[in-house]
C-alpha positions in Angstrom: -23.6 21.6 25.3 -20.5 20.4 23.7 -20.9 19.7 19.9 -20.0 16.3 18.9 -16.9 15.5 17.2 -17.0 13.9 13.3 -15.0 10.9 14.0 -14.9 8.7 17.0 -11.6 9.9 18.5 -8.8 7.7 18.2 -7.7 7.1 21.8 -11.4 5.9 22.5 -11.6 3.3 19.8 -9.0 3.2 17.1 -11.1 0.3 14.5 -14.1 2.7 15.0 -12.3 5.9 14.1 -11.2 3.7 10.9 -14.4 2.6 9.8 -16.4 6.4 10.5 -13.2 8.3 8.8 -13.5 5.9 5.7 -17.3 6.4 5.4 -16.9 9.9 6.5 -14.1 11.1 3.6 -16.2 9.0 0.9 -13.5 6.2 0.0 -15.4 3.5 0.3 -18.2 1.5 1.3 -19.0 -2.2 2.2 -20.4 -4.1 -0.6 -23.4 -6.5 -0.9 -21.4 -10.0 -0.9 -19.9 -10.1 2.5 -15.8 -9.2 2.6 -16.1 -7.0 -1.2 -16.2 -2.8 -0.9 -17.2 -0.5 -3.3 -14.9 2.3 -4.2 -16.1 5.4 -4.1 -14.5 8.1 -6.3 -12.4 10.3 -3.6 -10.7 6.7 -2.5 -10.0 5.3 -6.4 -8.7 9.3 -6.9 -6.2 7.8 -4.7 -5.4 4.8 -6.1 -5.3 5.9 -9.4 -2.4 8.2 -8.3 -0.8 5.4 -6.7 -1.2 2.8 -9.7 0.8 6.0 -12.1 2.9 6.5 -9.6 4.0 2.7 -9.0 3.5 1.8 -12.7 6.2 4.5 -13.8 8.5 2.7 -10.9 7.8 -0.9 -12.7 8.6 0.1 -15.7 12.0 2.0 -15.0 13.2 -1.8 -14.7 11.9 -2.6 -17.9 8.7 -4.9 -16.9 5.9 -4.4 -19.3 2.5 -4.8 -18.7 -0.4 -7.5 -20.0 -3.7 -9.2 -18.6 -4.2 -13.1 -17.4 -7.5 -14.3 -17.1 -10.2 -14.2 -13.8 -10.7 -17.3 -14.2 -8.2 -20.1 -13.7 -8.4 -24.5 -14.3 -8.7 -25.8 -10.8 -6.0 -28.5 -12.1 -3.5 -25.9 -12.1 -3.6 -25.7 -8.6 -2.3 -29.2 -7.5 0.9 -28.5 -9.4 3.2 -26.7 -6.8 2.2 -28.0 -3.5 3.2 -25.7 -0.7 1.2 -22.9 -3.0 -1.9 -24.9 -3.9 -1.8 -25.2 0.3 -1.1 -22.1 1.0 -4.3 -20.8 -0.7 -6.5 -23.2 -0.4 -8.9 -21.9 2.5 -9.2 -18.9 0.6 -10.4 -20.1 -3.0 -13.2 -19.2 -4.2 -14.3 -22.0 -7.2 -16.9 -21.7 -9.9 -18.9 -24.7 -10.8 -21.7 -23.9 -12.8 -21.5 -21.9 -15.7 -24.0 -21.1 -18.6 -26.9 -23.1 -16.6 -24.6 -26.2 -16.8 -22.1 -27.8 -14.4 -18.9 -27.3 -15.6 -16.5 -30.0 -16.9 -13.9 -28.6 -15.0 -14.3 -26.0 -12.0 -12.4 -23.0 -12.6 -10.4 -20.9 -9.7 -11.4 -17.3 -9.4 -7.8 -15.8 -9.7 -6.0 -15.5 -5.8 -2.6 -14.7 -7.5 -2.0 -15.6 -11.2 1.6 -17.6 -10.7 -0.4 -20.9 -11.7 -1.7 -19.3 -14.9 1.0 -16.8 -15.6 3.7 -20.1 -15.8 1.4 -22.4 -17.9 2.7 -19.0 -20.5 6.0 -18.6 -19.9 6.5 -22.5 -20.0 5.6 -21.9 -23.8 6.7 -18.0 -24.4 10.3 -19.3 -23.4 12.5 -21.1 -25.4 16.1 -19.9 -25.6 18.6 -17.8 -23.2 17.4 -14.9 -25.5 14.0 -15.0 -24.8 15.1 -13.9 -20.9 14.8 -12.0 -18.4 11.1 -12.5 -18.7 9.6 -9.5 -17.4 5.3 -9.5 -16.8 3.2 -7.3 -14.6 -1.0 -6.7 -14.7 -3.0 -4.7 -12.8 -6.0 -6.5 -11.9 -8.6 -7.5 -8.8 -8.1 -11.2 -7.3 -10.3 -12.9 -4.6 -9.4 -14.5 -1.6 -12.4 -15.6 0.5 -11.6 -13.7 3.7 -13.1 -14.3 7.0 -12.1 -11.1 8.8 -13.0 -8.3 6.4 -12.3 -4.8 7.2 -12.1 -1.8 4.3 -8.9 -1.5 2.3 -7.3 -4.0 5.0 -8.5 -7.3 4.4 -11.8 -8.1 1.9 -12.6 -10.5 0.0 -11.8 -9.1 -3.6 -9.5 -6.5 -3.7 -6.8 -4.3 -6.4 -3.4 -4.8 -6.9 0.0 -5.5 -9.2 1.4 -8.5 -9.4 4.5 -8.6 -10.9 6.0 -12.3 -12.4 9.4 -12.4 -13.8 11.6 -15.5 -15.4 15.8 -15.0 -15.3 18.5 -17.5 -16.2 20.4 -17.8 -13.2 19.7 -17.7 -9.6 21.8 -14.2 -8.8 19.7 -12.7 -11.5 16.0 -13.8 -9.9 18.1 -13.0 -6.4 18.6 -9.2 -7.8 15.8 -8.4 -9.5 13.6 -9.6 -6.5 15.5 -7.1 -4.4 15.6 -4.0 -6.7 11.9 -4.1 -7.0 11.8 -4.7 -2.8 14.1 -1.7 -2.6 14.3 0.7 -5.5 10.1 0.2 -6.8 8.5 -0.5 -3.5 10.3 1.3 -0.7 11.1 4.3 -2.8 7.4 4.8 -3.4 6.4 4.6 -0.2 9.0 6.9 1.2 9.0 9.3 -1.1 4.9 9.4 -1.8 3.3 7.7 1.0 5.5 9.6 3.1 5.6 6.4 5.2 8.6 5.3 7.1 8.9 1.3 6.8 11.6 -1.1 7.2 12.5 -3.4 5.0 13.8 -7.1 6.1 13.5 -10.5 5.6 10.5 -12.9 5.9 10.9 -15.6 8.7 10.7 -18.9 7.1 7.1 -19.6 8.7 6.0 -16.3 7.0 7.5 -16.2 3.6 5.3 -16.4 0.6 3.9 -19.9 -0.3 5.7 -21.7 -2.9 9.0 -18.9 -2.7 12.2 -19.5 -1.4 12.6 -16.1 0.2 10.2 -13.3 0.9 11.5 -9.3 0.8 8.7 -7.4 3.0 8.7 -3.4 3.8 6.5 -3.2 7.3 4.9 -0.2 8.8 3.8 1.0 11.9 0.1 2.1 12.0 -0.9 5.1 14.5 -2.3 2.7 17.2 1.5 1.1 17.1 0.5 -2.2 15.1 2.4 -3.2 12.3 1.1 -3.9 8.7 2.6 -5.2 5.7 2.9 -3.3 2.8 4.2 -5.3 -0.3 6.6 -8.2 -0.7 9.0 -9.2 -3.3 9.2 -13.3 -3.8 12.3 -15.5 -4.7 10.7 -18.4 -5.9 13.8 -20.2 -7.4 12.8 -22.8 -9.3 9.5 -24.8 -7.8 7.3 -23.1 -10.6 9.6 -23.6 -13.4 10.3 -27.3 -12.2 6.4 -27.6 -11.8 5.5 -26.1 -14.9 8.9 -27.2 -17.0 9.9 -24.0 -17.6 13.1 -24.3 -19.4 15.2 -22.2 -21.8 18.5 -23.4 -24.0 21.3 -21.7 -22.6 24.3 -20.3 -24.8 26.0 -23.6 -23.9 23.6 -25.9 -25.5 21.6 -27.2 -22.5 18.1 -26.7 -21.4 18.2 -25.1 -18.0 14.7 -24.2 -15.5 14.6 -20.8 -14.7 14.9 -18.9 -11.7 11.6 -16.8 -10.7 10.4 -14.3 -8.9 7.0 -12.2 -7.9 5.7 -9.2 -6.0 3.0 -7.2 -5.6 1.0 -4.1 -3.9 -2.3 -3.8 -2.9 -5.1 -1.5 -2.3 -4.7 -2.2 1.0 -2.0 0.6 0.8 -4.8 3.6 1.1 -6.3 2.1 4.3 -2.0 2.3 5.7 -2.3 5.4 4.7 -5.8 6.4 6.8 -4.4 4.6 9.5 0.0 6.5 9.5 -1.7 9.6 8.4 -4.9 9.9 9.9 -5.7 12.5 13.1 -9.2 13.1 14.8 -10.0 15.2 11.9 -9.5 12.7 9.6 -7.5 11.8 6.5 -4.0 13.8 6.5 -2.9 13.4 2.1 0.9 13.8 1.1 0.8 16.3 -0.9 2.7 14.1 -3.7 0.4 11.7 -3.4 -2.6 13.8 -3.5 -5.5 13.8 -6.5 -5.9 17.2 -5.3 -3.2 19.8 -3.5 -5.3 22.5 -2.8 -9.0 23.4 -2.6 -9.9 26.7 -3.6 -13.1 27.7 -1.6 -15.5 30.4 -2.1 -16.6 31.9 1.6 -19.2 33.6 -0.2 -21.5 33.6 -3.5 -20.8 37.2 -4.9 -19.7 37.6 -8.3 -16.7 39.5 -7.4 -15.4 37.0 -4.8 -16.4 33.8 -7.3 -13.8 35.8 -9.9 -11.2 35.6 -8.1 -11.3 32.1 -7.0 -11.9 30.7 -10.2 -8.9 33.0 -11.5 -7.1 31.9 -9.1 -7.9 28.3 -9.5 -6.8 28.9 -13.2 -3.3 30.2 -12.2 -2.4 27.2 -9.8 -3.5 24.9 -12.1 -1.0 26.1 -14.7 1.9 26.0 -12.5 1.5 22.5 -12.2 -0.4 22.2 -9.2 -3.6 20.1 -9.1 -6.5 22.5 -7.6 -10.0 22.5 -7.2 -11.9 25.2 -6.9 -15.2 24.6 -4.9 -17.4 27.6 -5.6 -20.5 25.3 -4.1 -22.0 28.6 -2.2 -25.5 27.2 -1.9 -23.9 24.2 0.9 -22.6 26.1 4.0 -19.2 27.3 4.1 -18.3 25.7 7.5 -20.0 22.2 6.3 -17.3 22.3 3.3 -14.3 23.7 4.9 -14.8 20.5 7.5 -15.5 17.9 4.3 -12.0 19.0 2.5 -10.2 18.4 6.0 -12.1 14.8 6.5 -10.7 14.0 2.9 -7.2 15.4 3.9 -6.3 17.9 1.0 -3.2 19.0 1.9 -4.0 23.0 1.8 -7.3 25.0 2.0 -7.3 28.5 0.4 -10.5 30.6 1.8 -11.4 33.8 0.0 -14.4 35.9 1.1 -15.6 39.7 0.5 -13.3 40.9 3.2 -9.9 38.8 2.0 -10.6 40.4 -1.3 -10.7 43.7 0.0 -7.2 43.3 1.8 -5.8 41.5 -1.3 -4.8 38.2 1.4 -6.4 35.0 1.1 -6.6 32.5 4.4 -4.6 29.4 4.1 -5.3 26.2 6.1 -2.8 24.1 6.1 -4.3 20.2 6.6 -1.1 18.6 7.7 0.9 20.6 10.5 -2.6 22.9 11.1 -3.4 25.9 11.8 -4.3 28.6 9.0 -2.8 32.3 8.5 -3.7 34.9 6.0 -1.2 35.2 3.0 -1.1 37.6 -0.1 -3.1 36.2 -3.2 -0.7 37.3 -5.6 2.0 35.3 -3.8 0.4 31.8 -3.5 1.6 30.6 -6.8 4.8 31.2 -5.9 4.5 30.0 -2.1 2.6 26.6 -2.6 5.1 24.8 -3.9 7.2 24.7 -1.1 4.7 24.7 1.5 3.3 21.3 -0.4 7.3 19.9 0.3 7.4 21.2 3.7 4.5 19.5 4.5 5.3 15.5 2.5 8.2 15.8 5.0 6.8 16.6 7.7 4.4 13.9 7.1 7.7 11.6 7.0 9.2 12.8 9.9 6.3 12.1 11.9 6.4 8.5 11.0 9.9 7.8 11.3 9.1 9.2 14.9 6.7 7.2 15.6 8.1 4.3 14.7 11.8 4.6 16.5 9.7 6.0 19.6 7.5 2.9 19.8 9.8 -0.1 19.4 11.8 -1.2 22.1 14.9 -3.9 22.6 14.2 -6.8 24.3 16.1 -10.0 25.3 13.4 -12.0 26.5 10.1 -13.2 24.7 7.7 -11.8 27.7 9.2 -8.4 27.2 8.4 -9.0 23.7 4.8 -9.6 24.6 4.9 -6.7 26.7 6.1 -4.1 24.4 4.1 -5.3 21.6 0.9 -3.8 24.1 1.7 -0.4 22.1 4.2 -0.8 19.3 6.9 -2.6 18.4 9.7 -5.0 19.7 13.3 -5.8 18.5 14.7 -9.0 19.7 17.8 -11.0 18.5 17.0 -13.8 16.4 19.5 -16.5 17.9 17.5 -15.7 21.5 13.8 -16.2 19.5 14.4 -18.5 16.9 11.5 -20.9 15.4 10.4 -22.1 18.7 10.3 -18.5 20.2 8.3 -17.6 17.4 5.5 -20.2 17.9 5.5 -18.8 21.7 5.0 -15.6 20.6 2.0 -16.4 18.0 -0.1 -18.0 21.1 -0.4 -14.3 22.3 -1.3 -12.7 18.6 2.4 -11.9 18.1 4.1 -12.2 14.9 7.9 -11.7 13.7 7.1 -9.0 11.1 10.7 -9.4 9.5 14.3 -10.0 10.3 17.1 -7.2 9.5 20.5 -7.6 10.0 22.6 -5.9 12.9 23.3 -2.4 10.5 19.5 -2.6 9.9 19.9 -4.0 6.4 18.2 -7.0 4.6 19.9 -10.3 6.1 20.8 -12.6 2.8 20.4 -15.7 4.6 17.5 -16.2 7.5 19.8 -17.6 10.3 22.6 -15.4 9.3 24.2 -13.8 12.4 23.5 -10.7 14.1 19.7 -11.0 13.0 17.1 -8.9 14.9 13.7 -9.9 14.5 10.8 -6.9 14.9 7.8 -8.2 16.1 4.3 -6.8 16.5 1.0 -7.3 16.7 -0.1 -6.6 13.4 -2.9 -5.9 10.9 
């Protein structure tokens, strides 16, 4: 009788290979208010890597970090229109506090632009006191009524970063270095994720901004989903909040703003570019831990040498663990590491030590062969690059094999059945658009022509990529 595999495969039911691989690898489960997840250590392991990693990023540009509070005066919310209206299905309001009703109800933080420029309206005075350069690391709530893990729930983890410039070209810049040399580089070079960044339309740009910067990925069932944005928000906050600043001139001037942010809901992309039947596939880069060190066996003389081993990995830099766990079955562990997608598996057992070889499973490409022990150290580092580019390659593959050029907005609809579509903008326009969100269609971004980030929304040459999306 055929044994029955771990995970639902993905071909049969793609959302239920999600939720079984997610339970299965330990990154998270659901919590007890409906929409909110608790995260388990193997998935914070990842995002803990990903905050250092992105936090090194955000600081190259030289933001600094601080805290706004959870809480937020419901009054600040009627002050910029289109962003009070843009969140306002999703607010989640406190009334009562300390057995009383409160005087005013307070907000539960969904983004902190409100709060953050109540601050700078008083922390800036003069041209010196810019750029103004803020980011916090925090959890915000948005009441969602479609939760899934990682992907959409009710309180999640992120950045938000909220700068203040003195002229528009400044905001204009900044907005698009952190787009492009923060947020794309990360997730190229860690993620090992191939996403294009472009424009938002102006139907899908940020509430309250004057231009959204997005970087969009293709998933492994060919849907799109958004991975961070980068907001011009000229000056509607500063005008709102009378954010002004005496320029060198003399005159007091509003400044020109921007935000961005990342989210959590970057390790359930990963699960779903990454992911096979098996389950989680890590960049190595990314990756709490490189390589597992296993124990086939419980003798002393096999124990030894893994843990020596594990010793000598670990001080060439590369993060190891050594499971030595010989009372749980060897097979029930070797198939836990590969659920959790740790990059490489070194297996050492009476008869490896004997030869002097070790057997090395490799999590990403497959397969296993044996190799001398005493040439790991030296061998793992490059097989850990190999395999982030591989990783890479696979989803740039993906991506330029599953998205098609259209002319017409039926085709559109059409391709969009398995990936992606790529369709001029002057032929879809507003109106195509609309058409296009009657069948669960939506124009992920516009690029220009060379595939670069269009500086005006109706510039021409346009392409839009459209997708069914996440």
């Amino acid at each position: 009788m055929a044994k029955a595999p771990v995970l639902t495969p993905r071909a049969e039911d793609f959302p239920r290979w999600y939720q079984d691989l997610i339970n299965k690898a330990e990154l998270a489960d659901n919590g007890p208010v409906r929409g909110t997840m608790v995260i388990r250590p193997y998935g914070y392991g990842l995002w803990e890597r990903m905050q250092a990693e992105m936090d090194a990023r955000i600081k190259e540009t030289g933001t600094q970090n601080a805290y706004f509070p959870l809480l937020i005066p419901q009054s600040y919310f009627v002050k910029e229109a289109d962003h009070v209206e843009g969140f306002a299905p999703e607010l989640a309001v406190v009334t009562h506090g300390g057995g009383k009703e409160l005087e005013e109800p307070a907000v539960v933080r969904p983004t902190s632009e409100m709060i953050i420029n109540d601050y700078f309206s008083k922390w800036v005075q003069s041209y010196r006191d810019l750029p103004l350069l803020i980011n916090q690391w925090a959890n915000v709530v948005r009441w969602e009524l479609r939760p899934r893990l990682f992907l959409r729930t009710t309180e999640f983890l992120w950045q938000e970063g909220h700068t203040a410039h003195a002229t528009y070209e400044d905001a204009r810049d900044f907005a698009a270095h952190i787009h492009r040399q923060v947020y794309e580089d990360f997730m190229v070079n860690l993620l090992a994720m191939d996403v294009v960044p472009g424009r938002k339309t102006f139907k899908e740009r940020f509430a309250g901004a004057i231009n959204t910067l997005t970087l969009e990925a293709m998933m492994g069932d060919g849907k799109a989903l958004q991975m961070a944005t980068s907001h011009e928000l000229g000056q509607n906050f500063a005008r709102a909040f009378n954010t002004q600043y005496l320029s060198k001139e003399g005159k007091q001037e509003l400044v020109w703003q921007t935000s961005w942010g990342s989210t959590t809901r970057m390790i359930g992309a990963l699960v779903m570019a990454h992911g096979d039947d098996n389950g989680l596939r890590v960049p190595p880069r990314l990756a709490q831990i490189q390589v597992v060190v296993l124990a086939i066996k419980g003798e002393e003389a096999v124990l030894a040498k893994v843990r020596e081993l594990g010793d000598r990995l670990e001080a060439a830099g590369i993060r190891v663990q050594v499971d030595d766990r010989t009372d749980t079955p060897f097979g029930r562990r070797a198939v836990d590491w590969e659920l959790k997608g740790v990059p490489v598996r070194i297996e050492i057992g009476p008869r490896d030590l004997e030869n002097g070889t070790a057997m090395v499973a490799r999590r990403i490409p497959g397969g296993k062969e044996p190799v001398a022990v005493e040439s790991l150290v030296e061998l793992l580092p490059g097989i850990l690059e190999d395999d982030q580019e591989l990783l890479l390659k696979q989803s740039r593959e993906r991506r330029e094999s599953r998205t098609s050029e259209v002319s017409t907005i039926e085709e559109a609809v059409e391709a969009t059945a398995t990936g992606w579509a790529r369709i001029p903008w002057a032929v879809l326009g507003a109106a195509g658009e609309a058409k296009l969100a009657e069948h669960s269609v939506t124009v992920r971004c516009l690029v220009a022509e060379d595939g670069s980030v269009p500086a005006d929304e109706d510039a021409p040459g346009n392409v839009a990529i459209v997708a069914r999306a996440y």
